[in-house]
MIGUKOL-720470 format. One line per 4 residues: their letters; for each residue x, y, z of N, C-alpha, C. Coordinates in steps of 0.001 Angstrom, whole numbers. Layout:
REM residues N
a) X/Y/Z/X/Y/Z/X/Y/Z; ...
//
This chain:
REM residues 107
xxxx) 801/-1188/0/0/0/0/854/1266/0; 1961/1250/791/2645/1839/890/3500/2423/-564; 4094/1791/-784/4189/1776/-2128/3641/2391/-3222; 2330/1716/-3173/1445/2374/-4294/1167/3878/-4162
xxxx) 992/4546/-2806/932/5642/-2388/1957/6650/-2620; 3534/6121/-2410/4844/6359/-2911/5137/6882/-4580; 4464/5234/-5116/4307/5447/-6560/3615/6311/-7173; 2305/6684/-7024/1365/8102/-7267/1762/9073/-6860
xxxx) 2448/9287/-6115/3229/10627/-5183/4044/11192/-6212; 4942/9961/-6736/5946/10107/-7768/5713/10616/-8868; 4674/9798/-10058/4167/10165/-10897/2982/11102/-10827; 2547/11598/-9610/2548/13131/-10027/2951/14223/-9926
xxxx) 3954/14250/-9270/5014/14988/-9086/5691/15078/-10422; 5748/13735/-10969/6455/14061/-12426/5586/14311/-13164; 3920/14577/-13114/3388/15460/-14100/3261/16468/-13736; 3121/16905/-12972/3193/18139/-12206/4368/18674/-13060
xxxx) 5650/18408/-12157/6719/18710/-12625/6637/18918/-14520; 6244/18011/-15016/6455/18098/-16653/5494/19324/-17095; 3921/19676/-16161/3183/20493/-16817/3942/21995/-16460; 4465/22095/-15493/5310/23105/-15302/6244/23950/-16276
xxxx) 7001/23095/-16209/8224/23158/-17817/7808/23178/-18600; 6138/22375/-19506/5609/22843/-20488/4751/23864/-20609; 4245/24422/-19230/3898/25426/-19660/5005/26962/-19421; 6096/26722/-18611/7382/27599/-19038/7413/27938/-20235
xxxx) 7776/26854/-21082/8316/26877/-22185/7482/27508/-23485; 6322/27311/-22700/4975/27717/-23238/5001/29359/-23858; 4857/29744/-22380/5023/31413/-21997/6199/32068/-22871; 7390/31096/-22835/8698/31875/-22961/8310/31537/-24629
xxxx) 7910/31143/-25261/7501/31012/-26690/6726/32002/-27337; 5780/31909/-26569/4614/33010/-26628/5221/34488/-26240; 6342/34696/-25490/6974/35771/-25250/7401/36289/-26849; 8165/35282/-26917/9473/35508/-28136/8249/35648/-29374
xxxx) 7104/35344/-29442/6327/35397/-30773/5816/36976/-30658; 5299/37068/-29629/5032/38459/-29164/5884/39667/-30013; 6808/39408/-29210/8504/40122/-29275/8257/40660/-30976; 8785/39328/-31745/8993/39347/-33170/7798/39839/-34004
xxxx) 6433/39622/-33600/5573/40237/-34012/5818/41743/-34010; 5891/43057/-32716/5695/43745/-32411/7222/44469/-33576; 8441/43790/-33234/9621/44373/-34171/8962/43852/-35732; 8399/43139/-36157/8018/42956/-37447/7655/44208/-38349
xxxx) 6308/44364/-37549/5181/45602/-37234/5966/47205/-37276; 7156/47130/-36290/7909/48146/-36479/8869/48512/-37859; 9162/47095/-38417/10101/47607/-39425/9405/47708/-40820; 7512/46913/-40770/7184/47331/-41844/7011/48825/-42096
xxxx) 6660/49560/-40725/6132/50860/-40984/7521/51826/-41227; 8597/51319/-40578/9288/52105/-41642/9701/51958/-42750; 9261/50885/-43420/9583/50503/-44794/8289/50906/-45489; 7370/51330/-44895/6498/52090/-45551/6565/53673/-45650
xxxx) 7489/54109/-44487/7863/55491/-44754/8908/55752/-45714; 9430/54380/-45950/11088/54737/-46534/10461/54610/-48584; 9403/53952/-48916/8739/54295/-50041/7886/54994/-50197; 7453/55757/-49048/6642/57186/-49476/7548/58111/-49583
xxxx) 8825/57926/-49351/9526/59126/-49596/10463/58842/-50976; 10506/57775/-50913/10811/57292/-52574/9820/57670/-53367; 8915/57522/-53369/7531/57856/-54083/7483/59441/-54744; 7546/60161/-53154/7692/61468/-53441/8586/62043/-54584
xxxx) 10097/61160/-54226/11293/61418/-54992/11034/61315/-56791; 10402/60237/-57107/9768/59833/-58191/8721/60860/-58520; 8089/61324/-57823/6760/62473/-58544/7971/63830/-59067; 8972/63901/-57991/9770/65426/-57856/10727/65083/-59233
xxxx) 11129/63873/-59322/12024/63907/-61081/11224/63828/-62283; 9972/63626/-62012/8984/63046/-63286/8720/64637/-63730; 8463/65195/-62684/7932/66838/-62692/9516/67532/-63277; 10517/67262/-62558/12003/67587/-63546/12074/67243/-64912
xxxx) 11781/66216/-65691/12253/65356/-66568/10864/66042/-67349; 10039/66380/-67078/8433/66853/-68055/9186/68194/-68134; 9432/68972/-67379/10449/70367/-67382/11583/70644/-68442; 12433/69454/-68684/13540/69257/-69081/13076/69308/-70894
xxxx) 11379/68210/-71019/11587/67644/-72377/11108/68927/-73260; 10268/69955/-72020/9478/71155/-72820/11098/72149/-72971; 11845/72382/-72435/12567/73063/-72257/13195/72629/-73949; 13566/71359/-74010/14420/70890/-75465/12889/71731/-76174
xxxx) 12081/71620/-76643/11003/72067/-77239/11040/73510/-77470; 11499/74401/-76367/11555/75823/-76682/12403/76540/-77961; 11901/77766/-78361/12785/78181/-79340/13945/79301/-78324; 14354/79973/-79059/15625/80457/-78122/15666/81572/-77472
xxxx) 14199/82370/-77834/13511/83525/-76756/12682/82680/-75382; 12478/81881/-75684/11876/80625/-74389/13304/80115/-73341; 13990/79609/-74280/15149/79116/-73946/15905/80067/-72842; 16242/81596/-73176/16655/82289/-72677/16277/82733/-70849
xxxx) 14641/83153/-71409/13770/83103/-69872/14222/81784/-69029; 14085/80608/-69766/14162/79289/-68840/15994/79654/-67904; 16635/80007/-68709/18061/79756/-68341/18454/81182/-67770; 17626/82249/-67600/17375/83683/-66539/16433/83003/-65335
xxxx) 15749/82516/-65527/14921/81438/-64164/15571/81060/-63404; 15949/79525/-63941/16800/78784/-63265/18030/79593/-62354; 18802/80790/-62892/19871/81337/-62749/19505/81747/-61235; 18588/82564/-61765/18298/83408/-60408/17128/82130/-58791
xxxx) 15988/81314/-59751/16111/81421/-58266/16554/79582/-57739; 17613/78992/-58707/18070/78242/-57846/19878/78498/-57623; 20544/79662/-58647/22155/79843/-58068/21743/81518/-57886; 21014/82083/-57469/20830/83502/-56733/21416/84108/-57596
xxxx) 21457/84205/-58816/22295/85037/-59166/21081/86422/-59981; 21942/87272/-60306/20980/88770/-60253/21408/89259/-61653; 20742/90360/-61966/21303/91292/-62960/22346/92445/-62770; 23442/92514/-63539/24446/93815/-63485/23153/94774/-63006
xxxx) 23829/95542/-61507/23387/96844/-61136/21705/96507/-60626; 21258/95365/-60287/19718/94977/-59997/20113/95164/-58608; 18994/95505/-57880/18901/95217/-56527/17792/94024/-55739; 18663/92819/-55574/18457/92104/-54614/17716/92212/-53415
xxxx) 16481/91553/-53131/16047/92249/-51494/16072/90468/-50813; 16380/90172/-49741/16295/89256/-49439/15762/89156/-47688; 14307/88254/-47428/13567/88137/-46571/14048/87738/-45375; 14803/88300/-44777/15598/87584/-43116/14605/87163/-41926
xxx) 13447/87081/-42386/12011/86650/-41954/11961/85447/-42239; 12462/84535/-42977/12586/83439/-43358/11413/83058/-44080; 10234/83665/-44121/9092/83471/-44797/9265/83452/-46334
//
């Protein structure tokens, strides 16, 4: 009797013991899925910011390159304005004896 009492003691202690560790192992699984989910989640959204700004980049050369093909198209009174444009307002540059005013307002 003794024994048998011994023996059940044992084997449930060793399920005990086994449901323990499986459900450890459980948790610590379910941790780590967690985990990788949440960094997943994080790196799609910046890979969704990192092609909206590619995107953008693509609208801003398409709008260059439509600029570029009218520009070949101009005759050489067109031509001239385009290349007095450009001059002034992306290398600042001015006319002999013009006066420059520039906004220290930053506006």
């Amino acid at each position: 009797m003794k024994k048998d009492r011994k023996n059940r003691r044992k084997k449930s202690d060793g399920k005990k013991l086994f449901r323990a560790i499986l459900s450890g192992v459980l948790v610590v699984f379910a941790f780590y899925v967690v985990i990788t989910l949440v960094h997943q989640q994080v790196e799609i959204a910046e890979k969704k910011a990192q092609l909206d700004a590619l995107n953008d980049e693509i609208i801003i050369q398409e709008v260059k390159n439509d600029e570029m093909k009218q520009v070949n198209e101009y005759d050489d009174s067109e031509n001239d304005a385009y290349i007095e444009r450009v001059a002034r307002e992306e290398f600042d540059y001015s006319k002999q004896g013009e006066r420059v005013f520039i906004n220290v307002a930053g506006e």
